[in-house]
C-alpha positions in Angstrom: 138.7 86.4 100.9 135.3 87.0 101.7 132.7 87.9 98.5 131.1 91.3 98.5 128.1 89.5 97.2 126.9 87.1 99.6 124.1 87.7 102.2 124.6 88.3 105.6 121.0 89.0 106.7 117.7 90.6 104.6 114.7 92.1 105.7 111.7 92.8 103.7 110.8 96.9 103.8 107.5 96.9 105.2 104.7 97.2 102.7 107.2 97.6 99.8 109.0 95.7 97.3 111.8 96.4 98.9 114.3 94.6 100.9 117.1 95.6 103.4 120.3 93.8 102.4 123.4 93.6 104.0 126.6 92.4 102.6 129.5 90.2 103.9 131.4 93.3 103.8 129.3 94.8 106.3 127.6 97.2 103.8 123.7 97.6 104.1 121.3 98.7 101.6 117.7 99.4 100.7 117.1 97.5 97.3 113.8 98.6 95.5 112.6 95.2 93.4 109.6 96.5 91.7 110.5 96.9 88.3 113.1 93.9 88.7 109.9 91.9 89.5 107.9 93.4 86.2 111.3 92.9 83.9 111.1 89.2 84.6 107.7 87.2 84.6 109.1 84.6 86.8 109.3 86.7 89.1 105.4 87.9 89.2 104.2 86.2 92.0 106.4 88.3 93.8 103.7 91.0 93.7 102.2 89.4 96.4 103.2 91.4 99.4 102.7 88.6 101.7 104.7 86.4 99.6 107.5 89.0 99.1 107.2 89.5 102.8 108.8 85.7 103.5 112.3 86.5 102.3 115.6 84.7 103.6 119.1 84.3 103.1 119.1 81.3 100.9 122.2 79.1 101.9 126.1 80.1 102.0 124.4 83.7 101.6 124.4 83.3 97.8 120.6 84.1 97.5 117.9 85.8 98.7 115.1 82.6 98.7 111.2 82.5 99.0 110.6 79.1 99.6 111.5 76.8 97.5 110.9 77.9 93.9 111.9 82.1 93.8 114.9 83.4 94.5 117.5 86.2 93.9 121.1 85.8 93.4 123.3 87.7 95.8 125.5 88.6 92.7 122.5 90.7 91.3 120.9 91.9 94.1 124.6 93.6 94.8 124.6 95.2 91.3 121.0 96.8 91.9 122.1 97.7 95.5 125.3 100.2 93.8 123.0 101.1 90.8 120.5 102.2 93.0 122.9 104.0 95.3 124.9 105.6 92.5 128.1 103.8 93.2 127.8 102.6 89.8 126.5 103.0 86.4 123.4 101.0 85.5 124.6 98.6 82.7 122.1 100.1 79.9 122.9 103.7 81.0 126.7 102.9 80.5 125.8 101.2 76.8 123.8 104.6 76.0 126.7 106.8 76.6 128.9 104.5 74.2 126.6 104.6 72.0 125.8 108.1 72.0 129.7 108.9 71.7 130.3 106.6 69.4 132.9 104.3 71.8 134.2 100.7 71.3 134.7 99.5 74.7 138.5 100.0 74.3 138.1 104.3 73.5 135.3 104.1 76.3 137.8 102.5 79.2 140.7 105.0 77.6 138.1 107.8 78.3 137.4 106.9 81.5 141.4 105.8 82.6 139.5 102.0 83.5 140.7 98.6 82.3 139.5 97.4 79.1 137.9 94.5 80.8 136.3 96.5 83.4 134.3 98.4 81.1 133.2 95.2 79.6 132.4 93.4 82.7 129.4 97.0 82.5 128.7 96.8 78.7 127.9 93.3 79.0 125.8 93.1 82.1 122.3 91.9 82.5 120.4 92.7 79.3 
């Protein structure tokens, strides 16, 4: 079986933080990185257009790589693809309506007729 997640080919949006994606399963998408780069400091020199610009598969597909010290997993850059396309709920979103209804993740997967654990594979996402 072939992962969702891994990397067929990327291309850097021009003048954007932004790259082109597309999946082993043949799905493409534009992934906006800007406020992934400003959530995580390691990420900072990233700003750098030029920089950004040099993005590549990183090897197996399992990353996107710039050079030798940056790089993006496959596994999220998937998960901000679907946010980003509304295929799924962003992980914080999905904790705010639990909260907000006052669900365990047990009444929350009842309420929406899913698997206990995949509501918690969402609820416990990236922080």
């Amino acid at each position: 079986m072939i992962s969702k997640a891994r990397i067929s080919s990327v291309k850097p949006v021009l003048g954007k933080h932004a790259l082109q994606v597309e999946f082993a399963n043949g799905k493409r998408y534009d992934v906006d990185l800007r406020e992934h780069i400003r959530q995580f400091p390691v990420l900072k020199p990233l700003e750098d257009l030029s920089l950004f610009g040099t993005a590549q598969v990183g090897e197996w597909g399992f990353d996107v790589s710039w050079g030798d010290d940056l790089e993006l997993a496959a596994v999220t850059l998937h998960r901000l693809a679907l946010e980003q396309a509304g295929e799924v709920m962003p992980t914080q979103a999905f904790k705010r309506w639990m909260a907000a209804n006052k669900l365990s993740l047990t009444t929350a997967a009842q309420e929406l007729a899913l698997p206990v654990a995949l509501s918690l594979l969402t609820a416990v996402g990236p922080q």
